[in-house]
C-alpha positions as semicolon CSV with decimal commas, in nm:
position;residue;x (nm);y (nm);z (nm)
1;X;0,000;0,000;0,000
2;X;0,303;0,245;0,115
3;X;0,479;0,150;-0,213
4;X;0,124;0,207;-0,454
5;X;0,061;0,576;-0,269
6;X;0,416;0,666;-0,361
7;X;0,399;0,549;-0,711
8;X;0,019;0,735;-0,735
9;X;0,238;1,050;-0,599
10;X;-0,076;1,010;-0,340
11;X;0,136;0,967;-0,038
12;X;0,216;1,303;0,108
13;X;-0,171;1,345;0,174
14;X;-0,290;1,001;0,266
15;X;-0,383;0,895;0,657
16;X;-0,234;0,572;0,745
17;X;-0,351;0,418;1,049
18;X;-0,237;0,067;1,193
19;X;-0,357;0,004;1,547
20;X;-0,364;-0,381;1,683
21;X;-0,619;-0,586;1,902
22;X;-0,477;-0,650;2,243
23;X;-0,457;-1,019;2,179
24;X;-0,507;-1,205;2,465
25;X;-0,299;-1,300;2,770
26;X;-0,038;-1,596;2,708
27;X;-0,003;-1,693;3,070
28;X;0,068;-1,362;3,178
29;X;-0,050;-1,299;3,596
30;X;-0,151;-1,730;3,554
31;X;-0,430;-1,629;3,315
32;X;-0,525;-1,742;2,984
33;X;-0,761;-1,646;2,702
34;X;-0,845;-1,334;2,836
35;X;-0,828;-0,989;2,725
36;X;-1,138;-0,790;2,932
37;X;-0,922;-0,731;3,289
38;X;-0,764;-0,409;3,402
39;X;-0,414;-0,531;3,320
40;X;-0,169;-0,313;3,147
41;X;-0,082;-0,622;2,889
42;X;-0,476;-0,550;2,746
43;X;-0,501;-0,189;2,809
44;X;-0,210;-0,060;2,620
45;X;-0,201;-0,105;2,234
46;X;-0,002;0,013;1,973
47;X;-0,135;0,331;1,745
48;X;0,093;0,416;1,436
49;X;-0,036;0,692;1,222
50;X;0,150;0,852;0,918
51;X;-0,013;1,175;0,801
52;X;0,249;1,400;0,651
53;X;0,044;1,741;0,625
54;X;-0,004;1,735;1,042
55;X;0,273;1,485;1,199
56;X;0,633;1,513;1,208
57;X;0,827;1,181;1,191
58;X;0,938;1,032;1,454
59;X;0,638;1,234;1,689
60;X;0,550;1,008;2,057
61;X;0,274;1,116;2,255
62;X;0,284;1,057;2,555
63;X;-0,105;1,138;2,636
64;X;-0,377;0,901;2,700
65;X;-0,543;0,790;2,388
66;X;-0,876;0,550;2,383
67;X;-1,017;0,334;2,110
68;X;-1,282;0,541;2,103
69;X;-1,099;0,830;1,962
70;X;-0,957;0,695;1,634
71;X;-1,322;0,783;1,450
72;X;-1,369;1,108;1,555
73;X;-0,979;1,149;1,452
74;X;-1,079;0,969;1,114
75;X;-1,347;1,203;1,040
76;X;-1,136;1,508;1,132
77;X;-0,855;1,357;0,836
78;X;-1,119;1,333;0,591
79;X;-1,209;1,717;0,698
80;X;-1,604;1,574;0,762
81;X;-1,841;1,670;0,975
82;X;-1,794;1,532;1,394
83;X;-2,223;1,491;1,488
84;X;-2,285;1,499;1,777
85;X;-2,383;1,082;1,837
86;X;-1,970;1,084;1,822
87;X;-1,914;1,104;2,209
88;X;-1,528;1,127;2,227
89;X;-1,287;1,347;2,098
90;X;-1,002;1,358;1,799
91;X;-0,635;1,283;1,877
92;X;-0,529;1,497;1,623
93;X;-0,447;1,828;1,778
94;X;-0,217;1,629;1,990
95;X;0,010;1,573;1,689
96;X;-0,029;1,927;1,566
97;X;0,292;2,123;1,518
98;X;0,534;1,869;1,572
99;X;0,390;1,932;1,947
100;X;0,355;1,597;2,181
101;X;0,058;1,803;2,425
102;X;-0,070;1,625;2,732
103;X;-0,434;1,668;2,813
104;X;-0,617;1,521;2,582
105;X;-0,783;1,392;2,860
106;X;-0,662;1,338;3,210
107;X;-0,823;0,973;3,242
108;X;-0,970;0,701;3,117
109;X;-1,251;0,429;3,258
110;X;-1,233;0,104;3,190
111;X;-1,476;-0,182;3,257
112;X;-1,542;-0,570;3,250
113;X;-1,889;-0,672;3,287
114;X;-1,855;-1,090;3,373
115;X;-2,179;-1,167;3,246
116;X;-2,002;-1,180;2,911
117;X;-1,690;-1,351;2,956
118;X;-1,690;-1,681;2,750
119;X;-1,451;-1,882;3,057
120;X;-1,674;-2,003;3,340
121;X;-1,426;-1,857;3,556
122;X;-1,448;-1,505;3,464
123;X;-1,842;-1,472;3,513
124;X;-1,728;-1,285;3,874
125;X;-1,459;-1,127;3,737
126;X;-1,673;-0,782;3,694
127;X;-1,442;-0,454;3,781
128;X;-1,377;-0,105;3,703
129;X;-1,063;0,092;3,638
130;X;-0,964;0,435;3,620
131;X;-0,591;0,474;3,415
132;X;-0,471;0,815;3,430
133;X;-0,095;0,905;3,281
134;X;0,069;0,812;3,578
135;X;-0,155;0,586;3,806
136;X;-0,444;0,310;3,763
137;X;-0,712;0,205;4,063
138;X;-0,896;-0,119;3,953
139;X;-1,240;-0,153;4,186
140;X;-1,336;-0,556;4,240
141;X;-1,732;-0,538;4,213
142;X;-1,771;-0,917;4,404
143;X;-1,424;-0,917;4,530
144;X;-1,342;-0,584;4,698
145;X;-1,019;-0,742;4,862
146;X;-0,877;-0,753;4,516
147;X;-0,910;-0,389;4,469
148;X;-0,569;-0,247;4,356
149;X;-0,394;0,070;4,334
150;X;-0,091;0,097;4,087
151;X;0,153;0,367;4,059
């Protein structure tokens, strides 16, 4: 695709995007075939975008990002209209200027709802995180004990 935009003198002004699916855990913490629990190995993914007109190569940002975020930040490339069903924000002015900005948003929630979990084990494994840049508290719903803090 990289090669065909070159050739089509195209690439200068296309959006690539490659993001990945967290997998799921290969033994990690004793678990397998799970993905849905507060751990960092399913919270963090990669995001690559090239998108010469806005981002300088080689640009990090170190800011929290969410899934959630990529269409609004889609729509925003293709210069369309953001309605106002889209409930999150675009990433974009992040990469701006060459400029790596914190606060896009000073948190992020994330939950796991057991009811769903396809392993008999997991159907009390319900819990809700916060993540913020720096720290993470995961809330037990049936197992309080387990709550954790993590700097």
């Amino acid at each position: 695709m990289f090669s065909k935009l070159q050739e089509s003198r195209r690439l200068d002004t296309a959006a690539i995007i490659s993001t990945s699916d967290n997998g799921f855990f290969c033994r990690e913490r004793g678990l397998s075939g799970e993905r849905r629990l507060p751990c960092e190995e399913s919270m963090r993914n990669n995001l690559l975008l090239r998108f010469a007109r806005v981002i300088c190569a080689g640009l990090r940002v170190d800011a929290l990002v969410s899934s959630t975020d990529i269409a609004p930040s889609i729509l925003e490339i293709a210069r369309s209209n953001i309605g106002a069903q889209i409930q999150r924000a675009s990433f974009l002015p992040l990469l701006a200027q060459g400029t790596a900005r914190r606060g896009h948003r000073p948190s992020s929630l994330i939950e796991n709802h057991g009811g769903d979990q396809p392993c008999p084990w997991g159907l009390d494994a319900d819990c809700r995180a916060i993540r913020t840049g720096r720290h993470k508290l995961i809330y037990s719903v049936q197992y309080p004990v387990f709550d954790e803090l993590c700097y």
